[in-house]
LOVEX-53434 format. One record per residue: residue number from 1; residue in one letter; x, y, z of N, C-alpha, C in turn. Coordinates in Angstrom, 3 decimals. Atoms other than C-alpha are relative to their C-alpha. Example, Ala and Ser with C-alpha at 12.3 -4.5 7.8 and 13.67 -1.06 7.14 Angstrom:
<sites>
 resi resn      n_u      n_v      n_w     ca_u     ca_v     ca_w      c_u      c_v      c_w
    1    a    0.890   -1.190    0.000   12.300   -4.500    7.800    0.900    1.200    0.000
    2    s   -0.820   -1.190   -0.060   13.670   -1.060    7.140   -0.770    1.090    0.730
</sites>
This chain:
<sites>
 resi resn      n_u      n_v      n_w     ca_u     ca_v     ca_w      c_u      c_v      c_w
    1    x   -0.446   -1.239   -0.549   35.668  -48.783  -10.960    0.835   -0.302    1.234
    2    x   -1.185   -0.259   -1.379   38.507  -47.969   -8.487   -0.025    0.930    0.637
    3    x   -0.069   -0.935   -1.255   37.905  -46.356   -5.281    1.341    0.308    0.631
    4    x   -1.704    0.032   -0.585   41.619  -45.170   -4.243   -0.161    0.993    0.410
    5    x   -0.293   -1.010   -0.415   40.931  -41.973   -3.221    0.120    0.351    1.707
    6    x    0.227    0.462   -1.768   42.324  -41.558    0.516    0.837    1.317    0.559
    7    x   -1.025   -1.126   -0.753   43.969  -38.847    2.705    0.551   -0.713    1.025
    8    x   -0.812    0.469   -1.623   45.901  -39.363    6.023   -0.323    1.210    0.858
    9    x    0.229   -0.794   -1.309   44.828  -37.812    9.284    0.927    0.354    0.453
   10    x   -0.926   -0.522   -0.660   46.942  -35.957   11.423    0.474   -0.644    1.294
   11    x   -0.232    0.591   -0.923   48.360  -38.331   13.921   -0.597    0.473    1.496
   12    x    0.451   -0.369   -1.305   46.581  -38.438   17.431   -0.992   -0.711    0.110
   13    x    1.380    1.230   -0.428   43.498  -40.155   19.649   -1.170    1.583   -0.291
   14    x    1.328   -0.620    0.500   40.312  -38.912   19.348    0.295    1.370    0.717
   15    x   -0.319   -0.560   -1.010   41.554  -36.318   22.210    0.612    1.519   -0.659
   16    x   -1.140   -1.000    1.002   43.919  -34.944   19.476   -0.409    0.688   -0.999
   17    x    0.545   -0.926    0.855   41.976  -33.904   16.709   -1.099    0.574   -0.184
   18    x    1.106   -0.616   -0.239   39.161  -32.003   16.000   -0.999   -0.080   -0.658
   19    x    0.969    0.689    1.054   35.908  -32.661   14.734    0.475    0.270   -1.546
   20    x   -0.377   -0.405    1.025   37.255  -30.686   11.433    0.249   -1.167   -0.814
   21    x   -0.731    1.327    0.268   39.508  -33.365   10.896   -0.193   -0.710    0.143
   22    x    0.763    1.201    0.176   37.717  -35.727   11.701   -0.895   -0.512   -1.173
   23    x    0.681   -0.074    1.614   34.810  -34.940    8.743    1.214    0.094   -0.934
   24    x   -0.391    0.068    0.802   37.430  -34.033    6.656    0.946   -1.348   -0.672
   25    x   -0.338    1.527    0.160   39.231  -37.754    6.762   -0.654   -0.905   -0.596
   26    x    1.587   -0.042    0.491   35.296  -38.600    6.218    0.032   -0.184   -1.224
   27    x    0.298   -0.621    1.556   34.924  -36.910    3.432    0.955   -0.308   -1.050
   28    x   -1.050    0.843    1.296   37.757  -38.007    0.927   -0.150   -1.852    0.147
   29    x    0.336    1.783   -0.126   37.854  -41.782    2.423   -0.914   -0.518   -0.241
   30    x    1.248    0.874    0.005   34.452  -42.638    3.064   -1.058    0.857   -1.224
   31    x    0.767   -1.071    0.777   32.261  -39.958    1.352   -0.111    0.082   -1.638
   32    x   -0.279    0.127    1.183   34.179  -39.997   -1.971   -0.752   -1.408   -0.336
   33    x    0.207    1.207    0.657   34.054  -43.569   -2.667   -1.898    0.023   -0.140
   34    x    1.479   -0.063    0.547   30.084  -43.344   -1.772   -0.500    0.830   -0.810
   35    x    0.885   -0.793    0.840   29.451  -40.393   -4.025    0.590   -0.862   -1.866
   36    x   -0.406    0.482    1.065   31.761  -42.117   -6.581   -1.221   -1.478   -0.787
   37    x    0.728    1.611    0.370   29.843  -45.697   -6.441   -1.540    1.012    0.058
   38    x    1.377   -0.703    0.410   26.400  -43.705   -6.640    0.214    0.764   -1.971
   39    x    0.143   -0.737    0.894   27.591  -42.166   -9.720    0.360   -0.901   -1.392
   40    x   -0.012    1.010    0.983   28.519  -45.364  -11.589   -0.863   -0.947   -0.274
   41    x    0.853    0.878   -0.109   26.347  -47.576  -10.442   -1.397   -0.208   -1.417
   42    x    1.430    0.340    1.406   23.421  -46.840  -13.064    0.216   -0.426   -1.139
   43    x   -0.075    0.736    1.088   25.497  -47.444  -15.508    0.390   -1.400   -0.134
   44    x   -0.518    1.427   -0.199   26.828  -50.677  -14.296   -0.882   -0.527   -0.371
   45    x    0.939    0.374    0.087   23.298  -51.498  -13.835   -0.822   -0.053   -1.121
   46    x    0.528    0.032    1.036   22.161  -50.828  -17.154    0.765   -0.731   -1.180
   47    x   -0.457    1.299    0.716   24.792  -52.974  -18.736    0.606   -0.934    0.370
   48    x    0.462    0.946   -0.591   23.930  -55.580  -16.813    1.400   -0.609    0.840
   49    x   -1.220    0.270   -0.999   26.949  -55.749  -14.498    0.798    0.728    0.336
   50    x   -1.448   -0.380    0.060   30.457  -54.659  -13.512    0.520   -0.179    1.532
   51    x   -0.943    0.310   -1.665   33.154  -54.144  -10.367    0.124    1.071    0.422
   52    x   -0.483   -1.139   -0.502   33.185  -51.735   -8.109    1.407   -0.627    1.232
   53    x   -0.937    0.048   -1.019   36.751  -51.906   -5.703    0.517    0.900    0.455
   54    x   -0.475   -1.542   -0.815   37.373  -49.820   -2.754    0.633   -0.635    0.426
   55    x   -1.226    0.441   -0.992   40.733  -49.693   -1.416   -0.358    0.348    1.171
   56    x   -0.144   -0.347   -1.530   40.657  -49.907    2.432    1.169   -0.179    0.239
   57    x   -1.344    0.146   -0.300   43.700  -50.717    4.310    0.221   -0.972    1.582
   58    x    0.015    0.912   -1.306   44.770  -53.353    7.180   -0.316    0.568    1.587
   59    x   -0.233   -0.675   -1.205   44.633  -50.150    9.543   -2.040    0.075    0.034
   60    x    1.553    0.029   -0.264   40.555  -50.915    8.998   -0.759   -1.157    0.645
   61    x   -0.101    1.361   -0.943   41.093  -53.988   10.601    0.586   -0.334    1.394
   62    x   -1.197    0.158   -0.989   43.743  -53.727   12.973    0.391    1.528    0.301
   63    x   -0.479   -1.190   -0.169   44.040  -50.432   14.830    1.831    0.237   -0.362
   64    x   -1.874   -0.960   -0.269   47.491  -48.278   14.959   -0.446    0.994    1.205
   65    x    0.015   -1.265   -0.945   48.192  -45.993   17.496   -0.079    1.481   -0.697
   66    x   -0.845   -0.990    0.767   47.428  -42.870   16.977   -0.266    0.459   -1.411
   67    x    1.028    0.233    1.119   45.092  -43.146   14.080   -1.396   -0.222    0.182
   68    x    1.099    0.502   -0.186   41.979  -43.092   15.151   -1.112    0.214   -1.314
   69    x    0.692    0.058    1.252   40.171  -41.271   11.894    0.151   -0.554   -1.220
   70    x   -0.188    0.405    0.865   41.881  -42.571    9.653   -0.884   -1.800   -0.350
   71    x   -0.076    1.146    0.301   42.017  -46.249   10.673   -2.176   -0.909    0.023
   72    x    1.709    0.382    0.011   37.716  -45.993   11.449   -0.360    0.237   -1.375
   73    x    0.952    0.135    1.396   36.946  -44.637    7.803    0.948   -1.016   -0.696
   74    x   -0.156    0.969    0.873   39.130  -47.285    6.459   -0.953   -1.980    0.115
   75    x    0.870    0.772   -0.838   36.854  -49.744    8.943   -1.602    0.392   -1.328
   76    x    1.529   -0.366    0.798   33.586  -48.063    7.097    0.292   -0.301   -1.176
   77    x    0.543    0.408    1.350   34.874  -48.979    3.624   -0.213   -1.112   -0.425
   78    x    0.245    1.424   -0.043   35.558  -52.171    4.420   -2.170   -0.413    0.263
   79    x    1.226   -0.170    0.148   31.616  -51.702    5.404   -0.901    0.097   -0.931
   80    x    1.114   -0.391    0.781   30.178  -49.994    2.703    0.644   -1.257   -1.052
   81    x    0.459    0.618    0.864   31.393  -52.462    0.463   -0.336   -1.474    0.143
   82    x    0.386    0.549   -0.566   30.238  -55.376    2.114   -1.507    0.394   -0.431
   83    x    1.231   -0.093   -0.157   26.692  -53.707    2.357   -0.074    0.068   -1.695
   84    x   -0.017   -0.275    0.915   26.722  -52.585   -1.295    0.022   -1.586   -1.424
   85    x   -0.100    1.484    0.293   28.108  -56.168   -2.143   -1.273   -0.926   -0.052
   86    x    1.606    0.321   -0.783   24.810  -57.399   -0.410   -1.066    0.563   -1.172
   87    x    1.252   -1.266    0.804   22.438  -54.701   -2.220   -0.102   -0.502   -1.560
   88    x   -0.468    0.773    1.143   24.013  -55.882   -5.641   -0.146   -0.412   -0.951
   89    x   -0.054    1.365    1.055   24.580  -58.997   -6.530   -0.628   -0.167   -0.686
   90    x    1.252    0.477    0.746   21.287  -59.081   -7.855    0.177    0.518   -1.630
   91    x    0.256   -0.437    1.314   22.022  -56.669  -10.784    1.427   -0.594   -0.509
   92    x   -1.267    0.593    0.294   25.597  -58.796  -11.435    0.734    1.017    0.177
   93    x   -1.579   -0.940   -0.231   28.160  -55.990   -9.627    0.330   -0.771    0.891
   94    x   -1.346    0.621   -0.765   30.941  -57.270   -7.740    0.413    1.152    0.807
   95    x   -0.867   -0.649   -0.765   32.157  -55.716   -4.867    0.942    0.045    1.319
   96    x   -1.741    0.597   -1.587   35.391  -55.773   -2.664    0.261    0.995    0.002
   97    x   -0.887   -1.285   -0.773   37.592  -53.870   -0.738    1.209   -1.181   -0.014
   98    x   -1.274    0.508   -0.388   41.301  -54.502   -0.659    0.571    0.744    1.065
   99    x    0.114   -0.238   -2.079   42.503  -54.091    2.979    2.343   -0.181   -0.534
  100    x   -1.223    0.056    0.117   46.709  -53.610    1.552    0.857    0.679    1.835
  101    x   -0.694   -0.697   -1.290   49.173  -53.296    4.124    1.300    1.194    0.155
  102    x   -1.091   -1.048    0.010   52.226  -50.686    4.806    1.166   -0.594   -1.235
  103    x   -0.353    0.279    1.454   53.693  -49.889    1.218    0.774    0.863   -0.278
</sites>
């Protein structure tokens, strides 16, 4: 499975936008992918493997100006799949994040 689903925040520091926008950045970036990987997972797990890959993006690594929600939930997917990666292995899933840069 492919986690791609992503929005873009409305340029500004934390100063600039409003919690709204803040959850709502949340909620498609980070949120999706976890309700997505919850909703495959059993079946991965029941035939005895597979891949989950969430796209993140280099801005989850390397701030931008001027991005602050964005470039933190791309920070958390790089996270969740890391932890998830961890959690896992055991039932043979695979999981990465690709961290692409300006495209």
């Amino acid at each position: 499975m492919v986690n791609a689903a992503a929005t873009d925040d409305r340029n500004g520091t934390i100063l600039d936008i409003s919690a709204d926008e803040w959850l709502r950045v949340f909620a498609v970036n980070v949120t999706g992918a976890f309700l997505m990987s919850r909703a495959v997972l059993p079946t991965m797990v029941g035939a005895g493997g597979g891949s989950i890959i969430h796209i993140a993006s280099q801005l989850g690594r390397v701030a931008a100006p001027a991005r602050a929600a964005y470039c933190t939930s791309k920070g958390a997917i790089i996270q969740l799949a890391k932890a998830m990666a961890v959690d896992h292995a055991g039932d043979n899933i695979r999981v990465n994040a690709l961290s692409p840069g300006a495209i």
